[in-house]
N, C-alpha and C positions, 0 to 999 in steps of 0.2 A: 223547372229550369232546363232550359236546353242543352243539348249536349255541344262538344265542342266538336263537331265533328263539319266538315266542311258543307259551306253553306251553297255550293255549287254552281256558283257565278261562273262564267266562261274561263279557259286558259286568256283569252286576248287581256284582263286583267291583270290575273296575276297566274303565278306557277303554286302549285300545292302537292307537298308530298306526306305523308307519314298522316293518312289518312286527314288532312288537312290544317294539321295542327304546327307545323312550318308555311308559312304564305310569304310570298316574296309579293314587294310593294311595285306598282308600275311605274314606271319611268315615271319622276318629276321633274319638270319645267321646261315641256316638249315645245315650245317654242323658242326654246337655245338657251345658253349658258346665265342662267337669270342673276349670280354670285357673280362673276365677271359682268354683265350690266352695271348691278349699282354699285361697282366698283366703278366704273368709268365714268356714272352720273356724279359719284360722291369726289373725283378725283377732279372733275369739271367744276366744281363749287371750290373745291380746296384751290383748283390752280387760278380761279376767277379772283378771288381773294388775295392771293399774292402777287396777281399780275396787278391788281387795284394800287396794292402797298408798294410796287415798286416803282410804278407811276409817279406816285406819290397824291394819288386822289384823296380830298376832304376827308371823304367818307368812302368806307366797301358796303357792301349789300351781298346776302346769299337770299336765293328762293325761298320762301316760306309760305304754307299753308297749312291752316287751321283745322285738325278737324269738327270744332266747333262752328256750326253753320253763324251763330249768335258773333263770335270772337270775327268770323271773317268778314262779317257786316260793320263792325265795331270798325275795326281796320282799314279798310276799302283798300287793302296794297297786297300783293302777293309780296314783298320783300322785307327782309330784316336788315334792319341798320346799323351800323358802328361808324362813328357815335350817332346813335338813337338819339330819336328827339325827347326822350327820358332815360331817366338813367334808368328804367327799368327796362327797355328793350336795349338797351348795353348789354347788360346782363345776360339780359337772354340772348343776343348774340355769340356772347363769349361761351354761355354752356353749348348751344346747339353746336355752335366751331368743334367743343368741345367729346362731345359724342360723336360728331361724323369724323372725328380724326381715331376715335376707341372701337368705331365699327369699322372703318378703313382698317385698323391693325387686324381685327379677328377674322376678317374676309380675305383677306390677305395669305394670311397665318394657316384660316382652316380651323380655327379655335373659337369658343363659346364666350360669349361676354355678356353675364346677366346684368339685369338693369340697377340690383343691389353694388353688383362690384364699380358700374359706375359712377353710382353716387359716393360710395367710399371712397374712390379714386381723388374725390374735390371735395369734402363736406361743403367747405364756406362756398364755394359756387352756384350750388345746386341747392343748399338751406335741408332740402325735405327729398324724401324719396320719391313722396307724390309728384314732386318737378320733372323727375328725371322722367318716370310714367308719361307724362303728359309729354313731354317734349320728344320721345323716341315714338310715339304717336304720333304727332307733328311729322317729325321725319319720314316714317313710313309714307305718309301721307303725300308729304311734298314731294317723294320720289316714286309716287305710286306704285309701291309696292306692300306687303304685309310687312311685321315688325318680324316673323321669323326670317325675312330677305337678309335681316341686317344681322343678323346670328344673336340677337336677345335671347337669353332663355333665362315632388318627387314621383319615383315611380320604382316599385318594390312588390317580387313576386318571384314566383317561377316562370319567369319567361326569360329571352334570350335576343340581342337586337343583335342582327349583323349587318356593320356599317358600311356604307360605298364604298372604305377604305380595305374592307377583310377582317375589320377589329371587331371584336365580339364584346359586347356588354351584358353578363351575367345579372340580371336584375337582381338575383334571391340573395347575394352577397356582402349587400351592404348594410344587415344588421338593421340598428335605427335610424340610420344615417341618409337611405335609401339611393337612387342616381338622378342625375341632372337629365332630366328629358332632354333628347335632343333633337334637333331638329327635322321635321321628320322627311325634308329633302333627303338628308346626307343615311337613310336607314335605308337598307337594301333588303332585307328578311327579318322578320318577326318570328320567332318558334313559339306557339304558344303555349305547349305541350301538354296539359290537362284539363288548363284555363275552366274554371265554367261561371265564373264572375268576374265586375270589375266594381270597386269602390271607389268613388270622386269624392277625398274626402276635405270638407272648406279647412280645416284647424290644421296648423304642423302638427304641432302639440300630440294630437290625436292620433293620428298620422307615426308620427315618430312611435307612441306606446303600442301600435300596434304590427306597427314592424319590427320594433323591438324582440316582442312575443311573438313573430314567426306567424301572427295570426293567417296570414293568406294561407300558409301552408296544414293550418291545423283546424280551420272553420270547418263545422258539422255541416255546409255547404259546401262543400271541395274544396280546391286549388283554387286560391285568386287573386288579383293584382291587385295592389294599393296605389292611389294616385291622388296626390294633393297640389294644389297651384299657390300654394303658402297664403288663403283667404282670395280677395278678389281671381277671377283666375287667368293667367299671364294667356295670352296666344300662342304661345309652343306646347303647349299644355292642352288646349282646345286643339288644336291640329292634330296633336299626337290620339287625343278622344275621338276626333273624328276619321282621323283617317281607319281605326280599331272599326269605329260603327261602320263603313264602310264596304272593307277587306270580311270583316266577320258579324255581319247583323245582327245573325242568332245569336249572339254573345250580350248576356245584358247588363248595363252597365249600371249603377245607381249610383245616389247623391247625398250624400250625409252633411244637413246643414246646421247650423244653428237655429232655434224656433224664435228668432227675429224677422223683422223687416229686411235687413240686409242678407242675412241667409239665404231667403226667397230670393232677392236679388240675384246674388251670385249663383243659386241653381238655374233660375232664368237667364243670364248670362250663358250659360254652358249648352242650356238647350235650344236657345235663341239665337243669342250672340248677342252683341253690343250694338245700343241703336246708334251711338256714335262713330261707329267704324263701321261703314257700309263696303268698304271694300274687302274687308274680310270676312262678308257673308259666305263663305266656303268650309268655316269652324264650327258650324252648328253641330250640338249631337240631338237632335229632336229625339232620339229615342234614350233619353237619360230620364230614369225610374227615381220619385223621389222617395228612397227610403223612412228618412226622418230628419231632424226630429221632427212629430208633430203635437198637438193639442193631448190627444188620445196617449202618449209615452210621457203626459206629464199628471195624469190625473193621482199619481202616489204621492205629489208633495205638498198634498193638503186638504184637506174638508172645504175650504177654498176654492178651489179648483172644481172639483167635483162639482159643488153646490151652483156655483156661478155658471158654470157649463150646461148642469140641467136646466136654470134657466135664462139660458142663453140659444138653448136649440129653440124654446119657442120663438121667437127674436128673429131667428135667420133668414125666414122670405121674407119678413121686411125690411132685415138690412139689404139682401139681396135687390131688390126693388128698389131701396131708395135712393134717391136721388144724389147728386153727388154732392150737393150742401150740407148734407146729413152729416159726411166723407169727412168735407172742411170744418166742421164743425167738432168733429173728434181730433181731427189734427191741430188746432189749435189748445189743447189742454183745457178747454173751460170743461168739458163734461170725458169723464177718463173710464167711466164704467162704474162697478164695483168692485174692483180686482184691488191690487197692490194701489199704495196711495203715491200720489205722484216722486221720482226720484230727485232727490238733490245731486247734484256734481260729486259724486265720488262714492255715493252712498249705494249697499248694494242691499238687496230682498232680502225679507227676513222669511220665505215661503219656501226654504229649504232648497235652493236653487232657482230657485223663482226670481225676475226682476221686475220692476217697473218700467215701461215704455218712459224713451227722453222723446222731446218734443221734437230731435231731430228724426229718430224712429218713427213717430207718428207721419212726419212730413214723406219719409221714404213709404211708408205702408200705402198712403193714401195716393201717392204719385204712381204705382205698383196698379194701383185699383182701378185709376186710372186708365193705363194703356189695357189693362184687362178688358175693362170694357167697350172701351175701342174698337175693341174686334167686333170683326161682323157678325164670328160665330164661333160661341165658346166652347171648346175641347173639355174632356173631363178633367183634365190636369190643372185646365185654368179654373174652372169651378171650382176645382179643391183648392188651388191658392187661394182663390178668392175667399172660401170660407173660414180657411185660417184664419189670412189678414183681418179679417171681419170680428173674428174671436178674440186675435191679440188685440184689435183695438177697445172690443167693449170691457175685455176684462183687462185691461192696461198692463199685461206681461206679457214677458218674452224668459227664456231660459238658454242655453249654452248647452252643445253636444253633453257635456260632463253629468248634465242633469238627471243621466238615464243610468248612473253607475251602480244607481240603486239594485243594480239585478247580480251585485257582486262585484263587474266589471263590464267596460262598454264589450267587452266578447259574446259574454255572455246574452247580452238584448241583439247583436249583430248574428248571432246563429237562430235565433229566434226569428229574428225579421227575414235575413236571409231565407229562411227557410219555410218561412211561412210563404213567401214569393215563389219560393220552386211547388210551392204547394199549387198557388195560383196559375202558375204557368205550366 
């Protein structure tokens, strides 16, 4: 494990005292006041709209762009309409009016406004949370800028933010509760202070019991931070991980996911980025370490597991090799392995935390495998997902961070793994 000790990058970056473990962040958004910008863009849409209305035109229109390449084809229109030539882009006019008026106040203000608080803000408007996601997306988009521009946004440790403002955010104080990552324009210095880890981890759930128990501060790995983006993971949260790998390399960061199809997802996410948001390729943390879970932290919940595993390793350079009909041929259910037998809607493994793969699972696994292969040339990281994915699909499970409690508590496998890692490094 490396120490925290400074990783010796130039002063022209950042300022470092107390043998490096306070770093002051470099100026953001050197090309001028970027919080005043899309305040002025968002205030040209708002007053476009009302000069519309007092006109008294048919119809208003605000700019919109998709960041769906598919949606924008579908479309052929950069604009949204009221009244819509359906009553579904009514709608959608009315939420989107309705978020650049709730980002307008917090820009304004100076204040944080996650994407939960505005869906609470309108239930019947917005139906689903996934809406509001999708459309503050949108947004970003159309105003070409990231969703941290518009002040969208845990993180729990011994460390310390101090804000552009002078305010200080005590990370190690809030229990299970943890703090609202914030944006990481408005952070002026990080104090790291003993730091010599970081956990990404996908579960609140998780997250919360491990803040609870003070665990950063008491792992047989040292002093470390906890950081969760509540499952898929939000872009203030990717920013805040990137700018850490940045200011401090030698700091290693890892990924505690669920040992599904979407788990991989979301740690590819974190270390990739999103292949729908190109403009936010600045979030990546390519150097995010996947702890767990894997195939190998599940082989204690059953003769099952074990069995189908050994033989399943002879298997693996032909799945490896084969071709991707093989791929489509397992994501459609007709052939599931020998593992768990296929699940019903609601029904959960009987393998001791064990699940069965849904056919929606299957479809994400195989889509994963996909762009894997795509690449021109595979990294060792992608090899190992690959092998996973490979594993979940011939033996048709998946399991839940929770599945490793077996060691007592998840502390207990996280000082192990941890430590096994400083071993490696």
């Amino acid at each position: 494990m490396p120490s925290p000790a400074d990783s010796g990058h130039s002063g022209s970056t950042r300022a470092s005292t107390r043998a490096g473990s306070i770093i002051t962040l470099p100026a953001h958004d050197p090309e001028g006041n970027q919080t005043g910008t899309v305040i002025t863009k968002i205030e040209s849409i708002l007053g476009s709209v009302l000069d519309d209305l007092v006109k008294g035109e048919v119809s208003v229109s605000i700019p919109y762009r998709s960041r769906s390449a598919i949606a924008r084809s579908r479309s052929g229109s950069n604009l949204l309409r009221f009244p819509g030539r359906t009553r579904y882009e009514g709608k959608k006019f009315a939420a989107m009016l309705r978020i650049l008026e709730l980002s307008h106040e917090a820009l304004v203000s100076g204040t944080i406004v996650t994407k939960r608080n505005i869906y609470y803000q309108n239930t019947e408007l917005f139906r689903d949370q996934r809406v509001v996601d999708g459309l503050v997306d949108d947004i970003a988009f159309t105003l070409g800028v990231s969703r941290d521009a518009l002040n969208i946004g845990l993180v729990a440790g011994p460390i310390f933010l101090t804000m552009q403002n002078g305010s200080i955010i005590p990370c190690g104080l809030s229990h299970d509760c943890g703090n609202l990552i914030p944006p990481t324009r408005s952070i002026h210095r990080i104090d790291f202070g003993s730091t010599r880890w970081i956990l990404v981890i996908e579960k609140e759930a998780t997250f919360r019991t491990l803040a609870a128990s003070e665990y950063y501060n008491k792992s047989l790995a040292g002093q470390g931070i906890l950081i969760t983006g509540k499952g898929f993971p939000d872009l203030t949260t990717r920013l805040f991980l990137h700018t850490i790998q940045t200011i401090r390399p030698q700091l290693p960061i890892y990924g505690l996911v669920d040992y599904d199809p979407d788990g991989i997802a979301i740690m590819r996410t974190y270390k990739y980025g999103s292949q729908g948001l190109e403009h936010e390729d600045s979030s990546i943390v390519p150097n995010l370490i996947w702890l767990g879970i894997r195939s190998g932290d599940l082989l204690h919940l059953g003769d099952l597991v074990t069995e189908e595993s050994s033989q399943s390793a002879c298997s693996q350079n032909s799945l490896t090799q084969s071709s991707q009909e093989s791929l489509a041929f397992s994501s459609n259910g007709s052939q599931t392995g020998h593992g768990l037998p296929r699940q019903k809607p609601g029904q959960r493994g009987s393998g001791g935390g064990l699940l069965p793969l849904t056919s929606r699972d299957r479809r994400v696994a195989v889509n994963i495998l996909k762009s894997v292969c795509n690449d021109e040339s595979l990294s060792i990281d992608d090899m190992e997902q690959q092998r996973e994915l490979q594993l979940m699909l011939l033996l048709n499970i998946k399991a839940e961070i929770q599945a490793v409690d077996h060691y007592g508590n998840i502390a207990d496998w996280l000082d192990q793994r941890l430590g096994i890692s400083q071993i490696a490094e």
